[in-house]
C-alpha positions as CSV (number, residue, x, y, z in Angstrom):
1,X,16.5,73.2,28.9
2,X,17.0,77.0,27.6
3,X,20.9,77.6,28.0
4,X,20.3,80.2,30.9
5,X,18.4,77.4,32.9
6,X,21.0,74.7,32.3
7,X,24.0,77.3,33.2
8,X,22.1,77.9,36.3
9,X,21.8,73.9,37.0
10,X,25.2,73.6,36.4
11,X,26.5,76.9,38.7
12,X,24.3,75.0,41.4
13,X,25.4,71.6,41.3
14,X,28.9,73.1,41.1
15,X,28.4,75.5,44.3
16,X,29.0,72.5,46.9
17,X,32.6,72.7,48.2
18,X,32.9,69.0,48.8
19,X,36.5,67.8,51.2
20,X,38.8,65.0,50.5
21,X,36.3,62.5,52.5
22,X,34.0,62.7,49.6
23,X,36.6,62.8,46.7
24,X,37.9,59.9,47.7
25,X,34.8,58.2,48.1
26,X,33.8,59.6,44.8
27,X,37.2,58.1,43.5
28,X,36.4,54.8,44.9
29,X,32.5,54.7,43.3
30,X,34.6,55.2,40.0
31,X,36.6,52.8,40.4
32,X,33.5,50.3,41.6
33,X,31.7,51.4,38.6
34,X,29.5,52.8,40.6
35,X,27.9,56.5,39.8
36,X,27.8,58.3,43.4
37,X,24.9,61.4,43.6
38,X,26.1,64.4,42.2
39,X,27.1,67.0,44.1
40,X,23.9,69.0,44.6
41,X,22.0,65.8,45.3
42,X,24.9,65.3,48.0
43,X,24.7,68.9,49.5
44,X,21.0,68.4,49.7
45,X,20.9,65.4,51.7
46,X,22.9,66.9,54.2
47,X,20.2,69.5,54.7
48,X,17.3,67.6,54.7
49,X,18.6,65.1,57.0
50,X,19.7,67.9,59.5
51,X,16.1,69.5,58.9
52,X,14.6,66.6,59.6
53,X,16.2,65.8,62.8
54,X,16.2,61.8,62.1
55,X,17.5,59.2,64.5
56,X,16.6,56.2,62.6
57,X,17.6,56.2,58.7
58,X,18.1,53.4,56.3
59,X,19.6,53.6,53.0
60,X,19.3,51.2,50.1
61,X,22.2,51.1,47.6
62,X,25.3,52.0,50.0
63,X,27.5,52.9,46.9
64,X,30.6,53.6,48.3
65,X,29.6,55.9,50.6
66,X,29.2,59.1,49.0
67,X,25.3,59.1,49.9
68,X,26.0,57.9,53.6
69,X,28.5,60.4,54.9
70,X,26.7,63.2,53.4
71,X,23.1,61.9,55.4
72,X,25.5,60.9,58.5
73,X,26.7,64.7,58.5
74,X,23.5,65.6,58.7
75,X,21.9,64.1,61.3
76,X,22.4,64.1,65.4
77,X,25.0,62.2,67.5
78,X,22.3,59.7,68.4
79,X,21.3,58.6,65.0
80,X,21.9,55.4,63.1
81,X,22.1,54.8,59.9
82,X,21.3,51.3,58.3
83,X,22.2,51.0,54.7
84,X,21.5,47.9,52.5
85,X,23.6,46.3,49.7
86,X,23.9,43.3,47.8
87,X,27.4,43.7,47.1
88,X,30.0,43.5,49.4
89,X,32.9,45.7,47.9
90,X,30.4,48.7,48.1
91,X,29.4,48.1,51.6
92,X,33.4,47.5,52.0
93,X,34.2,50.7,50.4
94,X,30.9,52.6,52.4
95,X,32.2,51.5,55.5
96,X,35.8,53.0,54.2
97,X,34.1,56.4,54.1
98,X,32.3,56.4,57.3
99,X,35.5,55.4,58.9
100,X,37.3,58.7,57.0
101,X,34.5,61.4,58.2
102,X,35.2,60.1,61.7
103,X,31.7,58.3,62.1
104,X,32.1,55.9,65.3
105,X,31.2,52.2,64.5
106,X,28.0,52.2,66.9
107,X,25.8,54.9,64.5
108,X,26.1,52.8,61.2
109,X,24.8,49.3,60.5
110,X,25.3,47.9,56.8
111,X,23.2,44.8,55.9
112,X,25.1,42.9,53.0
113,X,21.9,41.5,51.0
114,X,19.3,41.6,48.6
115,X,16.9,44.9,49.3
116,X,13.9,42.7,48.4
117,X,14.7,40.7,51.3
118,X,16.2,43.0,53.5
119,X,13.2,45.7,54.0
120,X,10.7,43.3,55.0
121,X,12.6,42.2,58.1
122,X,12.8,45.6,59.3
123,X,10.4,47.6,61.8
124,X,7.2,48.9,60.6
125,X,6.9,52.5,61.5
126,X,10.1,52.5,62.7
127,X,12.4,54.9,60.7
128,X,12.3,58.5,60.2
129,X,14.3,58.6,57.0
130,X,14.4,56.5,53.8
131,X,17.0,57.2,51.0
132,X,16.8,55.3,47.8
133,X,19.5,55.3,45.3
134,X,19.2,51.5,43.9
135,X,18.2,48.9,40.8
136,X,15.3,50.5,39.0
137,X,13.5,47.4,38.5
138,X,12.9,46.9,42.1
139,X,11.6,50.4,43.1
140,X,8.1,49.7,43.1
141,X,9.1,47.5,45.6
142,X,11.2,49.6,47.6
143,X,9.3,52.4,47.5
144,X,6.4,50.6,49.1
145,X,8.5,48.5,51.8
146,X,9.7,52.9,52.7
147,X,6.1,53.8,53.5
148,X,5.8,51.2,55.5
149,X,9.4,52.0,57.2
150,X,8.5,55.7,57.8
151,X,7.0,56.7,60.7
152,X,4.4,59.6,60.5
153,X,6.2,63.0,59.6
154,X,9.4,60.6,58.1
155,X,10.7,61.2,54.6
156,X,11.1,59.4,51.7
157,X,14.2,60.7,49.2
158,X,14.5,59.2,45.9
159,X,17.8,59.8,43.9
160,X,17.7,59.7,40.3
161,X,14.2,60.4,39.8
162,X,14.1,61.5,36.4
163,X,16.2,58.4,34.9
164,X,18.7,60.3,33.7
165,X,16.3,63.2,32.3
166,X,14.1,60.6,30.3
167,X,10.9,60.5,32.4
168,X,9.4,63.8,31.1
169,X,10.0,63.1,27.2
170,X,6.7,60.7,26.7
171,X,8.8,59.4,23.3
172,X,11.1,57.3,25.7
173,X,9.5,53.9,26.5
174,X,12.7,52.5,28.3
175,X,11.5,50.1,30.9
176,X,13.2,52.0,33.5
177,X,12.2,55.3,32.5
178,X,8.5,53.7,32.6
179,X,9.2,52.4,36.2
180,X,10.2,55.9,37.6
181,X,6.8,56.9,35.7
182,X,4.7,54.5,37.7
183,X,6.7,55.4,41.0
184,X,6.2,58.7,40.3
185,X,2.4,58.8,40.2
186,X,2.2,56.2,43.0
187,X,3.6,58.4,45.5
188,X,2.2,61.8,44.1
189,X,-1.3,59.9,44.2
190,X,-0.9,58.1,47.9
191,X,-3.0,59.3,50.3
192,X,-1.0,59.7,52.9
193,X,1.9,61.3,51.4
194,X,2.8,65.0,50.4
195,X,6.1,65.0,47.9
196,X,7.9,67.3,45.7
197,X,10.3,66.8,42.3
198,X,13.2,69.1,43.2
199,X,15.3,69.4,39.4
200,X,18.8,68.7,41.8
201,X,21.0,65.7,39.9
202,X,19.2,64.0,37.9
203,X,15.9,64.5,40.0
204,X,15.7,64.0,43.8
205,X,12.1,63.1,44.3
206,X,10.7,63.5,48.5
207,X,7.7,62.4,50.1
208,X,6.7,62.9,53.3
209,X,4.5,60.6,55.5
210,X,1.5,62.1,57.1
211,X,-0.4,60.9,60.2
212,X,-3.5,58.3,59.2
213,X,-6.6,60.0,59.5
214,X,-9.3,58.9,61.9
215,X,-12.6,58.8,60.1
């Protein structure tokens, strides 16, 4: 990255002017060991989930919360947001945050439990927005058990995309980095999905589900 391009990354990941909800829910991730999205990929969620007028969302990898109020500021009085995590000080520390931005009890619903055997209980077709910030290892997984979530027109939003910056330098042959790879072409080659790379964090990947065609 040419030093004009990265001072531009870095003016707009700095631009968000985030309140003491989110710093304290940043605090607590740090203290979870526990890296929360940065705050452009925060900012961004906001918007898409207000753009895309959800009422059924469901996150995997709760955090502590950082990911979930952002979405939850996003989206209508209406919506609910389900968000899935195998450990129970995150979904403790989530539910903290939701509690702070003043998100009543009846539009969040956290599921304390393996992801893997979590999705496939849930609704086919049933879910306008899918948010994945989890275990790399288990994203080909997750990112097929979200396809079959989304409803036509929902969105799929994948945090940390690029593995940290790794997936575009072909000399790094991590097994994570290869993952993100193979996610990567999986959902740019799916035939019913349209997506885009935006360069926000460390990559924000989206997809979008398009109606079946009738042949």
């Amino acid at each position: 990255m040419s030093a004009d391009k990265q001072s531009s990354w870095s003016y707009a990941e700095g631009l968000p002017d985030e309140d003491e909800v989110l710093l304290r829910a940043r605090d607590r991730s740090y203290e979870l060991g526990v890296t929360p999205v940065s705050t452009g990929v925060a900012a961004a969620l906001t918007v898409l989930a207000a753009t895309s007028k959800a009422q059924t969302v469901v996150e995997i990898g709760a955090g502590a919360g950082v990911s979930g109020v952002c979405i939850l500021r996003g989206l209508g009085p209406q919506s609910v947001l389900t968000t899935i995590d195998s450990d129970v000080d995150h979904l403790r520390a989530a539910r903290e945050a939701y509690a702070e931005a003043g998100v009543p009890g009846n539009r969040t619903r956290t599921i304390s439990g393996r992801a893997a055997d979590v999705l496939p209980r849930l609704t086919d077709a049933a879910y306008d927005l899918v948010f994945i910030d989890a275990d790399k290892a288990g994203l080909p997984l997750y990112v097929n058990q979200a396809i079959r979530l989304l409803k036509p027109g929902g969105m799929l939003m994948l945090n940390d995309a690029m593995d940290q910056d790794r997936v575009a330098d072909p000399a790094i042959r991590e097994e994570s980095t290869n993952t993100l790879r193979q996610v990567g072409r999986t959902i740019r080659d799916h035939e019913q999905l349209v997506s885009a790379m935006l360069p926000t964090g460390h990559g924000l990947l989206l997809a979008v589900k398009m109606p079946a065609i009738r042949k």
